[in-house]
C-alpha positions as CSV (number, residue, x, y, z in Angstrom):
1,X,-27.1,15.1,22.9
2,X,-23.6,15.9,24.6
3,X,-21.0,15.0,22.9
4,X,-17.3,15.0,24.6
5,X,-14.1,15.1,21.9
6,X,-11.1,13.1,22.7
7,X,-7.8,13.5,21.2
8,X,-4.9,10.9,21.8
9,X,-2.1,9.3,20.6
10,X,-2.6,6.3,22.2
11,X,-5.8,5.3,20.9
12,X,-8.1,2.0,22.6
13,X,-8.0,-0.7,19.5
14,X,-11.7,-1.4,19.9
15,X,-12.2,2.3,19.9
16,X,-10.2,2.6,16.3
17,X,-11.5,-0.5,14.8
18,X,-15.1,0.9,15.7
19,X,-14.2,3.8,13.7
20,X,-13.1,1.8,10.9
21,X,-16.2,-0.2,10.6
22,X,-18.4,2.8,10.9
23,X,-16.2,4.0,7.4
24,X,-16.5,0.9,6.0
25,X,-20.0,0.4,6.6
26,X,-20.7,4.4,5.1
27,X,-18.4,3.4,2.4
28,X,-20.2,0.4,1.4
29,X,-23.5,1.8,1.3
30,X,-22.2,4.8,-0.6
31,X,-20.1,3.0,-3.5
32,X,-20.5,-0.8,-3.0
33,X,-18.7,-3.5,-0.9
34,X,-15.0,-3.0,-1.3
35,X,-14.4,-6.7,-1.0
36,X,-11.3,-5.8,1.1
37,X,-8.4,-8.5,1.1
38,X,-5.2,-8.2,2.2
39,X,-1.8,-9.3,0.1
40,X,1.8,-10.3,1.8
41,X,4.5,-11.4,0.6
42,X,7.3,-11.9,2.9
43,X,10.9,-13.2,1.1
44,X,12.7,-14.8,3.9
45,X,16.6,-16.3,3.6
46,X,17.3,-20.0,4.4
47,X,17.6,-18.8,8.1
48,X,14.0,-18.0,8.0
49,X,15.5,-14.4,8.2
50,X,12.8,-11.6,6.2
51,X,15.0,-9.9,3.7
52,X,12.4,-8.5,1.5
53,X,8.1,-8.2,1.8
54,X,5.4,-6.6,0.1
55,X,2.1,-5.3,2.0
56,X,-1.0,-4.2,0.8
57,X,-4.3,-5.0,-0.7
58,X,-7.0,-5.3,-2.7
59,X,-10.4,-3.1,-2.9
60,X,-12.6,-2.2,-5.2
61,X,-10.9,-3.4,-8.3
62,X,-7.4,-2.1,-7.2
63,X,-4.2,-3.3,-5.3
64,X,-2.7,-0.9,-2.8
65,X,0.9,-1.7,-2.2
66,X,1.5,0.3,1.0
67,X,4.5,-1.4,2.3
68,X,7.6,-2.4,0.2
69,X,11.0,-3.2,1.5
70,X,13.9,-4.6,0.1
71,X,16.8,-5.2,3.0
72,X,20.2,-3.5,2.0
73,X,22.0,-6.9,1.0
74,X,19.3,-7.8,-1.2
75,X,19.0,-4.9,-3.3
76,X,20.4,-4.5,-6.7
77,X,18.8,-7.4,-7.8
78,X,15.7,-7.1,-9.4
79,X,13.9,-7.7,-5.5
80,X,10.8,-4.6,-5.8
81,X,10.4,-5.8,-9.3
82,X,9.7,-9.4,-8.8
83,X,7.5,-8.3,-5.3
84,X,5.5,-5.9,-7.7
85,X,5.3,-8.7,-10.5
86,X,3.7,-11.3,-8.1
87,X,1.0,-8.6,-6.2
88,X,0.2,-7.5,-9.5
89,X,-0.4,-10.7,-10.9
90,X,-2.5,-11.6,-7.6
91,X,-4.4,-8.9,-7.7
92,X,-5.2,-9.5,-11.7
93,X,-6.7,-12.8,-10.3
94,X,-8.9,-11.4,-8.0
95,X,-10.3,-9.3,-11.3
96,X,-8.5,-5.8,-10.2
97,X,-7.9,-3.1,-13.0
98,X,-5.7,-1.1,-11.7
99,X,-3.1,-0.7,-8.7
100,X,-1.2,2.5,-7.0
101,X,1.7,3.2,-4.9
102,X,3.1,6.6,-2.8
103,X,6.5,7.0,-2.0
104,X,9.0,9.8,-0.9
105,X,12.1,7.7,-1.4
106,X,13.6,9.0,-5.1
107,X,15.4,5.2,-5.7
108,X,11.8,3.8,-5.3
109,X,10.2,6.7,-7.4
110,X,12.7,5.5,-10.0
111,X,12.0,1.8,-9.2
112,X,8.1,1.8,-9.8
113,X,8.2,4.1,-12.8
114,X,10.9,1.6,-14.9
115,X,7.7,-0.9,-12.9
116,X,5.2,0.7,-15.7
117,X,3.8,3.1,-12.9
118,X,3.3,6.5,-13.8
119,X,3.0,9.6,-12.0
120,X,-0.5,10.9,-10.9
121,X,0.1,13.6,-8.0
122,X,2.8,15.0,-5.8
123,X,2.6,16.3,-2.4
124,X,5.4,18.6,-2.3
125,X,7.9,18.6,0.8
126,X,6.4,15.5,2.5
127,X,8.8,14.8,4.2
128,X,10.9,18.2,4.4
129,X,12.8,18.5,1.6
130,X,11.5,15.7,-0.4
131,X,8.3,15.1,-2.2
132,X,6.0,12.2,-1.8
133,X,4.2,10.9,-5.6
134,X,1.4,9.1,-6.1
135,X,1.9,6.5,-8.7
136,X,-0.4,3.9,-10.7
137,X,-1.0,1.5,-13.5
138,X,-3.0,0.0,-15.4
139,X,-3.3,-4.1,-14.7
């Protein structure tokens, strides 16, 4: 069999999602259907304007937020909090345990630990100069 190796930064979508479902598929097999379901929340102003969201989801008894974004005039004001409140409260519905976050930001470092997350790992100067954590908690 000859195999050839391409590497690109412009990658064909059907390409990567082939990729994806060949992971999924070994992943399944290997420890169980994830039961994969995404969870948005977008908080938009009366001009239909997004000011603050929350993206992530849910898998194997966990809730990944990856994104969480609170827009400059909205902060101060309890925003992350309330996103983190409702995703963990969905994701206690759909029978998760536990849920985990990363960031390099120090604010939102400070922001998910007064949130009940704790520490778990660091990856030191990622970005340079900073560190990104690993964070989770218990639902």
């Amino acid at each position: 069999m000859k195999l050839s190796f391409t590497l690109t930064d412009a990658p064909d979508a059907a390409m990567r999602d082939r990729l994806g479902a060949a992971l999924a598929a070994f992943n399944a097999g290997d420890a169980g259907p994830s039961e994969k379901r995404d969870l948005v929340i977008f908080v938009q102003d009366e001009a239909g304007v997004l000011r603050a969201g929350l993206n992530g989801f849910t898998a194997w008894g966990w809730l990944y937020t990856q994104w969480l974004w609170v827009d400059e005039a909205a902060r101060g004001q309890g925003m992350a909090r309330r996103l983190l409140d409702m995703a963990e409260a969905e994701a206690r519905a759909r029978g998760c345990h536990g849920a985990w976050i990363d960031t390099f930001s120090p604010h939102a470092l400070h922001v998910y630990q007064r949130a009940g997350y704790a520490v778990f790992g660091v990856l030191p100067d990622f970005p340079p100069g900073r560190a990104r954590s690993f964070l989770q908690k218990s639902l």
